[in-house]
SELO-762994 format. One line per field, with one value per residue (C-alpha): x, z, y; chain. Coordinates in nm, 4 decimals. Layout:
BEGIN
u: (X / ...)
w: (Z / ...)
v: (Y / ...)
mol: (A / ...)
// end
This chain:
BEGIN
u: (1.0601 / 0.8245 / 0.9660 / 0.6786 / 0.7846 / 1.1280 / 1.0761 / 0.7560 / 0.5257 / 0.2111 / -0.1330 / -0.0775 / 0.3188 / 0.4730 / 0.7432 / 1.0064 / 1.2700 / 1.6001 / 1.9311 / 1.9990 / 2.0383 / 1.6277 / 1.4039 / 1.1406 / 1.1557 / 1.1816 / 0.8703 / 0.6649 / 0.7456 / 0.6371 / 0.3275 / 0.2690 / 0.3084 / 0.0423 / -0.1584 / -0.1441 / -0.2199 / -0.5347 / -0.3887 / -0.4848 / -0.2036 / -0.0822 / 0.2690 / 0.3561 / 0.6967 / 0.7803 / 1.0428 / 0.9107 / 0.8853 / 0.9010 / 0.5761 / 0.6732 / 0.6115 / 0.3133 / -0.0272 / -0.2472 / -0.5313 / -0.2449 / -0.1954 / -0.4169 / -0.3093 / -0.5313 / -0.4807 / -0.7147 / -0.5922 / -1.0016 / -1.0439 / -0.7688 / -0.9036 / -1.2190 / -1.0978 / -0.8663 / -1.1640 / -1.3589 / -1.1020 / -0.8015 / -0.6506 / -0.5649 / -0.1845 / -0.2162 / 0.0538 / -0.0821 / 0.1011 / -0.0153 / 0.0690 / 0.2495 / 0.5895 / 0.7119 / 0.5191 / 0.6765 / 0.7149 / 0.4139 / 0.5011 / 0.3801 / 0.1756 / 0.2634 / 0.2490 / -0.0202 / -0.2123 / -0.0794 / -0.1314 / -0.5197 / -0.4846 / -0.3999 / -0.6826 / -0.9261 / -0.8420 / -0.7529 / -0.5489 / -0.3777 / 0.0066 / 0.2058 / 0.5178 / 0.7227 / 0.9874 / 1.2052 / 1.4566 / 1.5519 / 1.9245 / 1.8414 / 1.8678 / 2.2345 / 2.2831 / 2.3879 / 2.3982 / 2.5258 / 2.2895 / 2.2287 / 2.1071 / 1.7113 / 1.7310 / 1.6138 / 1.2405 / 1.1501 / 0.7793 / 0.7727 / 0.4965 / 0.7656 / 0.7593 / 1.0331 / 1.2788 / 1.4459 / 1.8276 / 1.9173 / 2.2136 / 2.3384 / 2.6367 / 2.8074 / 2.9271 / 3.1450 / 3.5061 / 3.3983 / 3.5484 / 3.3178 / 3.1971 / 2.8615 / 2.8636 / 2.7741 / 2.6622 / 2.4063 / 2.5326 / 2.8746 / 3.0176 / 2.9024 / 3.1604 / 3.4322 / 3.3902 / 3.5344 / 3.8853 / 4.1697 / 4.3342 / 4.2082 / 4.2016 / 3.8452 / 3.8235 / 3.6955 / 3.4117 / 3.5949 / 3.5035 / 3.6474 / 3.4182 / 3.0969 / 3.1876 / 3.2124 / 2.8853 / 2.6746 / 2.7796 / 2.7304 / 2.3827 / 2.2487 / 2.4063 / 2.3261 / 1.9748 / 1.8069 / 1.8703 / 1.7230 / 1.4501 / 1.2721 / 1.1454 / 1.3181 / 1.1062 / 1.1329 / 1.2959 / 1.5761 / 1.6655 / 1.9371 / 1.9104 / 2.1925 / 2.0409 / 2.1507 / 2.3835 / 2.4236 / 2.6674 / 3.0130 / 2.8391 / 2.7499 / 3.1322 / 3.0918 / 2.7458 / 2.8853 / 3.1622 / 2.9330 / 2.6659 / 2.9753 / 3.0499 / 2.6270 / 2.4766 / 2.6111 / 2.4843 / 2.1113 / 1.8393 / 1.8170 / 2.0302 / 1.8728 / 2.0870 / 1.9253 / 1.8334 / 1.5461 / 1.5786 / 1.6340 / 1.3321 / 1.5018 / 1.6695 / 1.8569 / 1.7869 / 2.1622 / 1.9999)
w: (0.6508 / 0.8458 / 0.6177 / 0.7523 / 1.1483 / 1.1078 / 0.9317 / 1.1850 / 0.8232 / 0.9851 / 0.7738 / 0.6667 / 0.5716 / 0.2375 / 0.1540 / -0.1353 / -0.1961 / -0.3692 / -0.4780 / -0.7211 / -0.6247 / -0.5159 / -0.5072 / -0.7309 / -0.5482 / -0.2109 / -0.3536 / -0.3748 / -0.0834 / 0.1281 / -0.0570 / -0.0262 / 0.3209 / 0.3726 / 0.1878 / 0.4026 / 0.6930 / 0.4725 / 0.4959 / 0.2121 / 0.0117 / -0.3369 / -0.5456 / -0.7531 / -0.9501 / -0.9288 / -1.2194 / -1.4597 / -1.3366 / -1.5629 / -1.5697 / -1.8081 / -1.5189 / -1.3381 / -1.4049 / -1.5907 / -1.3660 / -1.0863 / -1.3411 / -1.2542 / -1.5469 / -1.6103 / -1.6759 / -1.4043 / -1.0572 / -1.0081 / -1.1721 / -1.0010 / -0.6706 / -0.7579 / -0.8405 / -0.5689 / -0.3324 / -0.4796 / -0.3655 / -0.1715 / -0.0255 / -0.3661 / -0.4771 / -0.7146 / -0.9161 / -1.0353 / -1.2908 / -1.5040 / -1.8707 / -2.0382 / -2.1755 / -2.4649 / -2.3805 / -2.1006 / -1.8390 / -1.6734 / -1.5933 / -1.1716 / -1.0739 / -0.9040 / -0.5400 / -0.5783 / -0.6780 / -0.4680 / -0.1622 / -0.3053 / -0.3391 / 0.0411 / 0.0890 / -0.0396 / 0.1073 / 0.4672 / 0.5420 / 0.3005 / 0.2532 / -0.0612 / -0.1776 / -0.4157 / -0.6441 / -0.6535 / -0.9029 / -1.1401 / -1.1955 / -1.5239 / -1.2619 / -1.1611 / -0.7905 / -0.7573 / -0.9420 / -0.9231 / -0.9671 / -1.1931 / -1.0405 / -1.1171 / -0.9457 / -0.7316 / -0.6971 / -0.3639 / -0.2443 / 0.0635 / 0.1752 / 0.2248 / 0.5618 / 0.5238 / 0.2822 / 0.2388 / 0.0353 / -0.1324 / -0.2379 / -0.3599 / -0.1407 / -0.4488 / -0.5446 / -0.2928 / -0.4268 / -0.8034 / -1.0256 / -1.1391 / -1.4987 / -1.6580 / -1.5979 / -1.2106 / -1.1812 / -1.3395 / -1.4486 / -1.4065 / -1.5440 / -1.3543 / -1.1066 / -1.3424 / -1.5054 / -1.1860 / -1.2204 / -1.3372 / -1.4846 / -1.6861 / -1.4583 / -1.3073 / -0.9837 / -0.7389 / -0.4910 / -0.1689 / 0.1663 / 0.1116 / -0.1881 / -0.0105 / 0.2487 / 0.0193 / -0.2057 / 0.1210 / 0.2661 / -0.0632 / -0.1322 / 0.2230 / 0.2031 / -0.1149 / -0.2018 / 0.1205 / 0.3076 / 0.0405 / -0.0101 / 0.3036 / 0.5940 / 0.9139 / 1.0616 / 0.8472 / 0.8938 / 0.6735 / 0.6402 / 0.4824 / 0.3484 / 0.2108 / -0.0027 / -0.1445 / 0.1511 / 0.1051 / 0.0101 / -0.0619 / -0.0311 / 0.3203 / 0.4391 / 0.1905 / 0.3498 / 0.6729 / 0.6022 / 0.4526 / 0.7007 / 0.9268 / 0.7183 / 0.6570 / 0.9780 / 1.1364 / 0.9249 / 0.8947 / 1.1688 / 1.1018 / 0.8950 / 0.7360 / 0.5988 / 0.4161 / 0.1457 / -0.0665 / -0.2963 / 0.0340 / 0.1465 / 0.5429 / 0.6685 / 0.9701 / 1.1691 / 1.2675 / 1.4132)
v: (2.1642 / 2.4024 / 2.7044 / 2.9451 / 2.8272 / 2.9244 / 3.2143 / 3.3237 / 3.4119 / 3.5776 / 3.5712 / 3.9535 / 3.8979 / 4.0558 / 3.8178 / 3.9416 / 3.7379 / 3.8194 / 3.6430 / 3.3231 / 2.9855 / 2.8913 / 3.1943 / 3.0398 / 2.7122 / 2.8467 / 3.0655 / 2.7545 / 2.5340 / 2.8450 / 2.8487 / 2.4391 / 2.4855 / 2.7897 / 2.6226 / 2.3181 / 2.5598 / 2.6734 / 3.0137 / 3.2626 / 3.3530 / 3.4859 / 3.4431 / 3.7149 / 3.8854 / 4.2491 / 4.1855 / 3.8652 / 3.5090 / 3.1883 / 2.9615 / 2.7375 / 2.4445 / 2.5643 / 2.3981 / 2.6568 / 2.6136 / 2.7732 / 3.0911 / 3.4090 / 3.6354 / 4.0012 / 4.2977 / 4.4538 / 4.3872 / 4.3607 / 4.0760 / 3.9061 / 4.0150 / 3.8836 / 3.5687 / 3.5214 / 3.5902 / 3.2908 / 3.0325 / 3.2334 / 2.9218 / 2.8095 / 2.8426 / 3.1176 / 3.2542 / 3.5903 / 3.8309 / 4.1352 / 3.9703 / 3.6960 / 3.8020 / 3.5756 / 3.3210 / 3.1738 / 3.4147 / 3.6519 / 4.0654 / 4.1054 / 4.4156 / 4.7993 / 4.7989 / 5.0267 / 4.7031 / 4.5152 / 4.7180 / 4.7459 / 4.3366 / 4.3293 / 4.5764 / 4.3687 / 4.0056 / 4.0301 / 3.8302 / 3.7503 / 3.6427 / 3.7616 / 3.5772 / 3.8085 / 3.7037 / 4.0383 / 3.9559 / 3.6909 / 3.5315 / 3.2994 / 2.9669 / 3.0571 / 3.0355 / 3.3966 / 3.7197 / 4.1047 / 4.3676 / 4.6601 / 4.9795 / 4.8993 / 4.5658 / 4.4467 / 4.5986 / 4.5266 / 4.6947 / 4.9015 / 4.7155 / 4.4050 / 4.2859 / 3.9673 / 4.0008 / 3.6943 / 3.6762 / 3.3574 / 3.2316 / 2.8513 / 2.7718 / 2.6408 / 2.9519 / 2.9828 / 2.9791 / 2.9555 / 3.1589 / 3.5078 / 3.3979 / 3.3390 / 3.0077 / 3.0576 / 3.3910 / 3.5906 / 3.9268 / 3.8670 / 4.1225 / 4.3645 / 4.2703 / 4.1689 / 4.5136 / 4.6810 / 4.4865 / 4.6314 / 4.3102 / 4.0576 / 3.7562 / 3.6797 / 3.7042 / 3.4051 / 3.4634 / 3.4139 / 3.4921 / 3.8531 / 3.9006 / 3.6901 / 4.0164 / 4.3126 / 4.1561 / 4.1304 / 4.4389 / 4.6472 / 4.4729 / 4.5939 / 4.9404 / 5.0081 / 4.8633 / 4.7070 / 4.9936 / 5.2256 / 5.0582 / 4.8481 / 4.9600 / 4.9972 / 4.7125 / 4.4609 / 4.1376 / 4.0772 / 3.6880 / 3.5161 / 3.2267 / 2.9743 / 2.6738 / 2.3660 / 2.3131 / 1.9340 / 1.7156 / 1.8752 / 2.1983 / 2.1595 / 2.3022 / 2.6269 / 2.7016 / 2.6672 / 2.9435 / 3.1622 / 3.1796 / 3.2927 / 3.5602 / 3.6085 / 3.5632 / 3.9110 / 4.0991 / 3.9946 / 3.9628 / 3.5734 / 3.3182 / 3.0129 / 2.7007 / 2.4156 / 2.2014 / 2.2592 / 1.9959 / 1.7852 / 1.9236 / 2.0145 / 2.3936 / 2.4726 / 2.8118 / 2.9735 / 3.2627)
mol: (A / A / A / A / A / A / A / A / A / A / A / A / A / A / A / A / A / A / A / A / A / A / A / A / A / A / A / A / A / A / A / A / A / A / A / A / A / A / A / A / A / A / A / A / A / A / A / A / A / A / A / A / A / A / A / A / A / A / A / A / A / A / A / A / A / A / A / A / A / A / A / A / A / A / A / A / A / A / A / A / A / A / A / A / A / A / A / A / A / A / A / A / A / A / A / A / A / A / A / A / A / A / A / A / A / A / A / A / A / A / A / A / A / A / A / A / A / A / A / A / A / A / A / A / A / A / A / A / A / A / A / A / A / A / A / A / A / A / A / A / A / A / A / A / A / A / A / A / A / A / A / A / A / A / A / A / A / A / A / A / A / A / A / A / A / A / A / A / A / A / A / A / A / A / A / A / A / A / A / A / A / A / A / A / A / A / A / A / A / A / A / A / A / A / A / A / A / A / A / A / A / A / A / A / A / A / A / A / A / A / A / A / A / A / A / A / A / A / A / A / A / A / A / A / A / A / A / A / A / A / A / A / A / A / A / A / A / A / A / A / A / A / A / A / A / A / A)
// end
């Protein structure tokens, strides 16, 4: 796919990426492919991150952000997952940016691939006040969202949280994510949290995933609606394993 190409990743990038619909496996085909490049690099959470499927010997879990560095600098062209603590088991808690900026400190260069938010594998969600945690030190943010949602109706089902939109109605009848809404949610989520939070220079990418099949049309219309309003626009196919640059 030549993910880092499109998206110009440089060896001392801080990747977060947001939305529903492929962060996690977007997360690790960027990190197959810097790897390939023998570039060093790290994947980590600010909010929690299943690793029910990754190969232990892939898991760097501590406590001290030393002993993480330490390890990393033994091998840093492995494809580390790294995380503060296991949570139930199954998912690992990701470190303070104050660690992580001492993380960068340490290994230069070195490429970290941040999973902002989760969305409990639904290809979108709406976001409480708190979410998404997105370091200052990001350089790419990158938005995901499945291009099945397009035109589904606003339940749990498809969307992670969805309530949080529903709440705002008046009426009892859910509402459908149309282009109007794919408008409003895009606007709001730049007004009100990217442009609180990242810095003026970074590069803010959309990306619109599983954009195959039947969904191919819905991407389409929504990287109309999308592409304006970010600096580039990415359509594709994860699973498919190819992506198209719009812009």
């Amino acid at each position: 796919m030549k993910l880092i190409d499109k998206l110009n990743i440089t060896a001392n990038d801080v990747i977060t990426i947001t939305g529903g619909g492929g962060k996690t496996a977007l997360m690790f085909a960027l990190s197959q492919e810097l790897a390939a490049q023998k570039l060093n690099h790290v994947m980590t959470t600010t909010a929690k991150i299943c690793i029910a499927d990754v190969p232990e010997q892939q898991c760097l879990i501590s406590f001290k952000i030393t002993e993480v560095i330490e390890a990393i600098a033994k091998d840093p062209q492995r494809e580390w997952l790294i995380g503060k603590e296991r949570v139930n088991g199954q998912k690992i808690s990701g470190f303070s940016e104050a660690e992580l900026i001492a993380l960068k400190a340490a290994i230069v260069p070195l490429v970290i691939i941040n999973e902002g938010d989760g969305s409990k594998r639904k290809p979108y969600k709406f976001y409480h006040d708190y979410e998404p945690s997105i370091p200052s030190i990001t350089t790419k943010l990158i938005h995901v969202m499945g291009a099945e949602i397009l035109f589904q109706k606003i339940d749990g089902n498809t969307f992670h949280r969805a309530e949080l939109y529903n709440n705002l109605l008046n009426n009892n009848d859910q509402a459908i994510f149309d282009e109007a809404v794919l408008q409003q949610t895009l606007t709001a989520f730049i007004d009100h949290k990217l442009n609180q939070t990242l810095a003026k220079n970074a590069t803010r990418i959309l990306f619109i995933n599983k954009a195959d099949g039947d969904n191919r049309t819905k991407a389409q219309l929504m990287a109309k609606i999308g592409t304006p309003l970010f600096d580039h626009c990415l359509l594709g196919s994860l699973k498919e394993g190819w992506v198209e640059q719009l812009k």
